[in-house]
Steps between C-alpha positions, in 0.01 A plus 500: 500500500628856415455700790551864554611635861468897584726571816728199402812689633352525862527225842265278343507569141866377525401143671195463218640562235789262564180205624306546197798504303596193684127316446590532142293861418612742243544839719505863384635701805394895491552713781497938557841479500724441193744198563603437093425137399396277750210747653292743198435832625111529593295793722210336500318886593508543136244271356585571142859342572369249686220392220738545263756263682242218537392512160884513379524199698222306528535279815277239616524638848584835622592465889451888633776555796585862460366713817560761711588306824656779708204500731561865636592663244152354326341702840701787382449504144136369449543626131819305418326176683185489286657585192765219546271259702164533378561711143751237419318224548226640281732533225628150515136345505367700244754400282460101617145566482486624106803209406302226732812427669510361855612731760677451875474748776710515765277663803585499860324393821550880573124537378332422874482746740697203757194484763451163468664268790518175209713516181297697199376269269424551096099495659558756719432894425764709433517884656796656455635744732751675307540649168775195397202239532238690406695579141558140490138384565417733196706327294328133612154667450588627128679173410203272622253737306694507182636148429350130538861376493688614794682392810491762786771346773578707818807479610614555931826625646757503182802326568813459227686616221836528738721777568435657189146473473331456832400841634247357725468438916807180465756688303445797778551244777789350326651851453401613823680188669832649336471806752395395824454221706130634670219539264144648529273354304122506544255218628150635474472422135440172331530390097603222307840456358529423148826370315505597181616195378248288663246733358689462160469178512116474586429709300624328177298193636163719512522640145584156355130393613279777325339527822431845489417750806589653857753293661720605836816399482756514814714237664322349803529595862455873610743690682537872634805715357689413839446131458660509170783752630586183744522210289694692284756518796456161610588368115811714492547383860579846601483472881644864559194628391197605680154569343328709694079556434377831478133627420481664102444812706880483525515572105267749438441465110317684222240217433312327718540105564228213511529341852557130269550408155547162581344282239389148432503369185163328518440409133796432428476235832099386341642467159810285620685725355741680800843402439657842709712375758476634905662848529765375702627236269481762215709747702746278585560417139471841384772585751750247448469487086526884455657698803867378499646528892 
């Protein structure tokens, strides 16, 4: 299958493209920033480029990655989120719509408002609290109105891509741990990890079976950000180090956090479909294959 990525140059878009390339898939790799021949340049804001690139191409799949995932600069620049979140989204499945070309959708569990004490499930209602999710949501409401053949998946708490990729909550923690042997890291919020390679993966297994529709799509277990600040410690056995809890009061930030985005794959469990590993067993080989100690 020819498939077209937007965002390939990002965390994830680096582990799928080299999975699908892997499973055998022809991949066209696009991103907003020009890297010459292995990633086409591709802003997919401008929806004449962008219909203009999938009819040049013609994949069998376009897999839509390309976001603005900075979640407070989204609070702080509402425009630039819904232009690159929601805007861009539009562009890609209007242009999958009018070529009747399947279409993936990376979303995130950041679409609940985090009140709920169990893990969100694809049945449950989402009500975003910030601008990030809510320009996210509008891109899952416009792709499930346009097309008939789509995949929305929601991914949890990013992990991968390494040094040079990760700029996420583990490359922090692995920076941080560089500088200090006491850390701060917060406990009142809960989420999902979610390796990109797993996700990679899993995600190459869902499109093979033309099951299309809303799928979650995290590795299991739940965790706060101070549980994964510890087993990060105890898998680089780094007994100097103490993790201390603090409340998110501590970091006052522009946009506000859901309570939990922890997340349960629950069709892909119905479907026997889950193959995403526990968090910890994901971290531990995320770790040890791409941070070099």
């Amino acid at each position: 299958m020819k498939i077209l990525i937007t965002g390939a140059a990002g965390m994830l878009g680096d582990s799928l493209c080299s999975v699908l390339a892997e499973k055998g898939h022809m991949i066209y790799a696009t991103d907003i920033e020009d890297l010459g021949k292995s990633v086409e340049c591709l802003d997919v804001r401008d929806f004449k480029k962008v219909k203009n690139c999938i009819e040049s191409v013609k994949p069998d799949l376009v897999v839509h990655l390309a976001a603005e995932t900075d979640v407070d600069r989204c609070e702080l620049q509402p425009d630039h989120a819904y232009l690159t979140n929601t805007i861009g989204t539009q562009n890609v499945a209007v242009a999958c719509q009018e070529y009747d070309i399947e279409m993936v959708y990376v979303s995130t569990i950041g679409v609940f408002d985090g009140i709920k004490s169990e893990p969100y499930t694809e049945f449950d209602y989402p009500n975003p609290i910030n601008v990030y999710g809510k320009s996210k949501l509008e891109g899952e409401k416009i792709v499930q109105g346009l097309l008939r053949k789509y995949y929305i998946v929601r991914a949890g708490w990013m992990m991968g891509g390494g040094p040079k990729k990760d700029k996420k909550f583990v490359a922090k923690i692995m920076t941080l741990l560089d500088s200090g042997n006491r850390l701060k890291v917060v406990d009142d919020k809960f989420g999902s990890p979610t390796y990109t390679t797993d996700f990679s993966y899993c995600l190459a297994e869902l499109i093979r079976t033309k099951y299309y529709g809303l799928y979650h799509c995290t590795n299991k277990g739940g965790a706060t950000r101070h549980d994964v600040a510890r087993e990060i410690v105890g898998i680089l056995k780094r007994t100097d180090v103490v993790i201390e809890p603090v409340s998110s009061a501590y970091f006052p930030l522009p946009a506000p956090r859901p309570r939990s985005e922890a997340s349960r794959n629950y069709k892909l469990d119905l479907l026997g479909m889950n193959i995403m590993r526990q968090w910890q067993e994901a971290l531990r080989d995320y770790i040890q294959s791409s941070w070099k100690r």
